[in-house]
N, C-alpha and C positions, 0 to 999 in steps of 0.2 A: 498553130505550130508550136512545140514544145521542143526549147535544147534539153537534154538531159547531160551536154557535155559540161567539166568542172568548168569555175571560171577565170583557172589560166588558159584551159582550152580558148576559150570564148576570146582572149583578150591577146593572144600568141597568135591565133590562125585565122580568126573572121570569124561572122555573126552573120545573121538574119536580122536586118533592125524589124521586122517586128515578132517578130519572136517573143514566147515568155520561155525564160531561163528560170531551167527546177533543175539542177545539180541532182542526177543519180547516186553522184557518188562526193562525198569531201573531198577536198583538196589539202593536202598534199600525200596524205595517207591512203586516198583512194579506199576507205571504208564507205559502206552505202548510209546513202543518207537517210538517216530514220525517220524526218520529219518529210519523204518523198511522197508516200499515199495520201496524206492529211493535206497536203499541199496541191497535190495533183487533183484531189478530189475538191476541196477550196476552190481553184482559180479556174479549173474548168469547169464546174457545175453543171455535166452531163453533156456537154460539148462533142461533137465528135472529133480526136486529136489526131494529128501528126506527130510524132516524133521521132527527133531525130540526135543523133550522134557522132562521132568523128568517121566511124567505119560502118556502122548499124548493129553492131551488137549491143551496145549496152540501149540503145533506143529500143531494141525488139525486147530484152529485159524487161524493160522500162512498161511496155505495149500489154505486155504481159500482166506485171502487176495492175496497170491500169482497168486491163479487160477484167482481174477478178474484183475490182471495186462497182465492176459494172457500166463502166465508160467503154464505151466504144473509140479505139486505138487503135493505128495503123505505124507499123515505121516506116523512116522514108529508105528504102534499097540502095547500100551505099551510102548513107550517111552522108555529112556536109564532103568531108575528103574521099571518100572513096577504099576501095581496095590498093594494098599496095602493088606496083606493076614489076614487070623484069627487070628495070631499072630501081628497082627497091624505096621508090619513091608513091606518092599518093597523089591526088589531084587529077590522074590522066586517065583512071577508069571511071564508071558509075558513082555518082555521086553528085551532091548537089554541084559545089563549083564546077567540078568537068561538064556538066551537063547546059552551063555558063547560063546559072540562074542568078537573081541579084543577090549580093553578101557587099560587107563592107569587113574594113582590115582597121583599127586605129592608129 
């Protein structure tokens, strides 16, 4: 399992302890992280991955780039939060939390 979320994401909303954190994007700028393929392609060494996100888009991104280094990547549908609902809030659709898988909060 790969977060690609920043890590105020990580450290504001919950984690997956085992997780490895590869930041898609910098923080606070939210510019892509240039050292993400070199890194991804490093720590997974042909691994097959999860990845996953706040909502899933930037993990399906992420899925993406991975697939053209030749790793086989999947996101996870819904990301760690999920879609936002009528109530303009996250957690209560698709998603890892809602789906009351383990995560930890600090």
């Amino acid at each position: 399992m790969v977060d690609v979320r920043t890590q105020a994401e990580i450290e504001w909303i919950g984690f997956i302890s085992r997780a490895i954190y590869i930041s898609g994007k910098n923080s606070p700028d939210k510019r892509l992280n240039s050292k993400f393929d070199q890194t991804i392609n490093d720590v997974c060494d042909g691994k097959k991955l999860l990845l996953q996100c706040r909502s899933g888009v930037r993990s399906a991104a992420a899925a993406k780039s991975a697939a053209e280094l030749d790793l086989e990547a999947h996101t996870i549908i819904g990301g760690f939060e999920g879609e936002i609902d009528s109530s303009a809030q996250r957690d209560k659709l698709v998603g890892w939390k809602s789906s009351i898988l383990p995560w930890h909060q600090n």
